[in-house]
C-alpha positions in Angstrom: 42.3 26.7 79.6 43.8 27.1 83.1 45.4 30.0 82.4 42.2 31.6 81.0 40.5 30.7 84.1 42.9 32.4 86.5 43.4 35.1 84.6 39.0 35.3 85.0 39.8 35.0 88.7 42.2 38.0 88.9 40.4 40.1 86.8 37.5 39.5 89.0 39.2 40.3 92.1 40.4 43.4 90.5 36.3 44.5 90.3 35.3 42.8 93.8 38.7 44.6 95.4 38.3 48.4 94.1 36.4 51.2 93.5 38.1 50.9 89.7 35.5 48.9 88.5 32.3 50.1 90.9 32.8 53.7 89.5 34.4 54.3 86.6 33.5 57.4 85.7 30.2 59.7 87.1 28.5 62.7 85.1 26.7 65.4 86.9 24.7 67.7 84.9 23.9 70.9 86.8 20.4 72.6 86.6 19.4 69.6 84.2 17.0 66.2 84.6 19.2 63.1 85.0 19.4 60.9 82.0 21.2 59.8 79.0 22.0 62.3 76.8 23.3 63.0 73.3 26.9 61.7 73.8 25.2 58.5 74.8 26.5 58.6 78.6 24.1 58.9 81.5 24.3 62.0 83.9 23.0 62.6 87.1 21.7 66.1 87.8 23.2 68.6 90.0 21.9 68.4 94.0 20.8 71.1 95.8 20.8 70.4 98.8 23.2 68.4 101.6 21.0 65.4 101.5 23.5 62.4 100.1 21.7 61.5 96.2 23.1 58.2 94.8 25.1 58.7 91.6 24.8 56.1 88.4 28.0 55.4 86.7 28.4 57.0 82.8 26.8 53.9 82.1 23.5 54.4 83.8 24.5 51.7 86.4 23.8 52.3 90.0 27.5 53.0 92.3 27.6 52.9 96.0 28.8 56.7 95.2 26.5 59.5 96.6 26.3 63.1 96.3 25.9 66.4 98.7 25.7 69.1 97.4 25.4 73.0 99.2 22.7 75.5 97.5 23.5 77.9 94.6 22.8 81.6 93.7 20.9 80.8 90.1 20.5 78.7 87.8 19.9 79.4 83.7 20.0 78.0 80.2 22.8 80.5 78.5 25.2 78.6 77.6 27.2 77.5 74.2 25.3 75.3 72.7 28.5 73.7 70.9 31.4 73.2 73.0 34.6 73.4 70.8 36.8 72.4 74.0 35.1 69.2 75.7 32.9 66.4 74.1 29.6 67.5 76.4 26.8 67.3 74.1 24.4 70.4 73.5 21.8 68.7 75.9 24.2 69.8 78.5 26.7 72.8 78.2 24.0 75.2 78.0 23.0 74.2 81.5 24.5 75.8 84.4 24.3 76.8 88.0 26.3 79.9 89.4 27.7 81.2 92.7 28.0 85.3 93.7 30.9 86.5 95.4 29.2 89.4 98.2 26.0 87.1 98.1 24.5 84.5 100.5 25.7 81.8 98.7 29.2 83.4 97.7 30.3 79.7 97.2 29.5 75.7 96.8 30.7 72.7 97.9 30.1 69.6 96.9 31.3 66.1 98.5 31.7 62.7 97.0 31.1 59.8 99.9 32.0 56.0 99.3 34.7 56.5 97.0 37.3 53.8 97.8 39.3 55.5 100.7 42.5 57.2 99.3 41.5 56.1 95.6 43.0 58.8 92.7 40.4 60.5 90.9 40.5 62.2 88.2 38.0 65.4 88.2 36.7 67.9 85.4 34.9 70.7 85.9 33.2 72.8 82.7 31.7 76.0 82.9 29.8 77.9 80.4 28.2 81.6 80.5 27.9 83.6 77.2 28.4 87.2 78.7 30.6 90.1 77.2 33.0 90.2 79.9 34.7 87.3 81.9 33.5 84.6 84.7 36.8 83.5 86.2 35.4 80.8 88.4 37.9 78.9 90.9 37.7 75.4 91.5 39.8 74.1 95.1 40.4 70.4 95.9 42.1 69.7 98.9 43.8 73.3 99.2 44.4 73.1 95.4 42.8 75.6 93.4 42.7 75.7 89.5 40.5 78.1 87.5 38.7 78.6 84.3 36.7 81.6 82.7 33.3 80.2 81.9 32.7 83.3 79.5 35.4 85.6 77.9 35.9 85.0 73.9 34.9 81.3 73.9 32.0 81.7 76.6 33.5 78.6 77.9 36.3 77.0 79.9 37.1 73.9 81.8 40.0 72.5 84.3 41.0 69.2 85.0 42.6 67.8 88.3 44.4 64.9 88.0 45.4 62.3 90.5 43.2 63.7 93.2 43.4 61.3 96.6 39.7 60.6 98.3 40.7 60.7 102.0 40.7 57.5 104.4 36.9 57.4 104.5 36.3 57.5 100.9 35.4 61.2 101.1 36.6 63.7 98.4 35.2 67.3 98.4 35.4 70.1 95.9 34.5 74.0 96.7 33.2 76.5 93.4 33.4 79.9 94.2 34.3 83.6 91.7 37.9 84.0 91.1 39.6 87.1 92.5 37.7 90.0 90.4 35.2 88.1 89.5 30.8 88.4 91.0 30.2 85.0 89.0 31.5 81.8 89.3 29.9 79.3 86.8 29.8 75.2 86.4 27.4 73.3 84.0 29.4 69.7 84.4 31.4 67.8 87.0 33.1 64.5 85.7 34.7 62.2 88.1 36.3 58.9 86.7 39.1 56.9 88.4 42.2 58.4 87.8 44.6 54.6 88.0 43.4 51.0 89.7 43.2 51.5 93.4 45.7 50.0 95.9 44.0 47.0 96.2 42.8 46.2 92.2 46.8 46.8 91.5 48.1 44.9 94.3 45.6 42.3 92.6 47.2 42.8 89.1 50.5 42.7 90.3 50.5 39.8 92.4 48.6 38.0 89.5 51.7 38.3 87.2 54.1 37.2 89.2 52.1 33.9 89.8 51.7 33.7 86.1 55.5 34.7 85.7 56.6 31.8 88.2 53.9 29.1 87.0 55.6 29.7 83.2 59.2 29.4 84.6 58.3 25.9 86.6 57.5 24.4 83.2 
């Protein structure tokens, strides 16, 4: 019964310590009402604009996570209705919001606040566009871009980053903008999830195990 109990303690460290536990994974669904949705998971809708919106967790739980998020060029319902390459449900893909390369709004940034400074984060971004041609839309995290065609033979496309460090404020921003080539840049999701227990939670774990480790050797 000890044992249990400590371990209780640990664990609950692990959620006090982190952002592991306090944001396990966020949903925003752009040009679409916040909510659950057919997948079961909750998802905020896309800002637009750079006031700070607080963010629920997949689980429709309130985070100390917020949101800005820069204007876009348009907004439509075109998308595949069945995604064959993610598990979005058709409440969402069809959804998106776009960006115009030679526009005013040529590009859009969005910024995560109160993530647990230098946390990993894993981020997914999912664009869909049913068009004849392609929608190469770029996607750079801290001088790291990655790309996706949001239209092309399977009118859809995602990228994932993985690993991705928040900086020492808890800040971690993101910038959509047209590929080379391309007038259209697309994105109908963003999915954010914690990409490995932060410093703290694992420092918590590990420290955990050795006491277990040397209370075990003592008897």
């Amino acid at each position: 019964m000890k044992k249990v109990h400590f371990l209780g303690t640990v664990l609950a460290g692990v959620m006090l310590a982190g952002g592991w536990a306090s944001a396990a994974r966020i949903l925003i669904a752009e040009n679409n009402t916040a909510g659950v949705k057919g997948d079961g998971n909750y998802y905020n809708a896309g800002g637009t604009s750079s006031t700070a919106a607080a963010l629920k967790d997949s689980a429709g739980v309130a985070t100390s996570v917020t949101m800005t998020h820069t204007n876009y060029f348009g907004k439509g319902t075109s998308g595949v209705t069945s995604s064959v390459i993610s598990s979005y449900p058709s409440d969402v893909t069809p959804n998106w919001r776009d960006v115009k390369t030679g526009s005013a709004i040529p590009s859009l940034t969005v910024t995560f606040a109160n993530l647990t400074p230098n946390g990993l984060y894993d981020l997914t971004f999912y664009g869909s566009f049913i068009a004849a041609g392609d929608n190469f839309t770029d996607i750079t995290i801290n001088g790291v871009t990655q790309q996706y065609n949001a239209s092309g033979t399977a009118d859809e496309g995602k990228t994932t980053f993985n690993s991705v460090a928040a900086d020492g404020s808890g800040n971690l921003a993101f910038i959509i903008a047209p590929s080379s080539g391309s007038t259209y840049g697309f994105v109908n999701v963003i999915d954010i999830s914690s990409a490995v227990p932060e410093p703290a939670s694992l420092g918590l774990l590990t420290a955990g195990g050795m006491i277990l480790a040397m209370r075990r050797r003592r008897k």
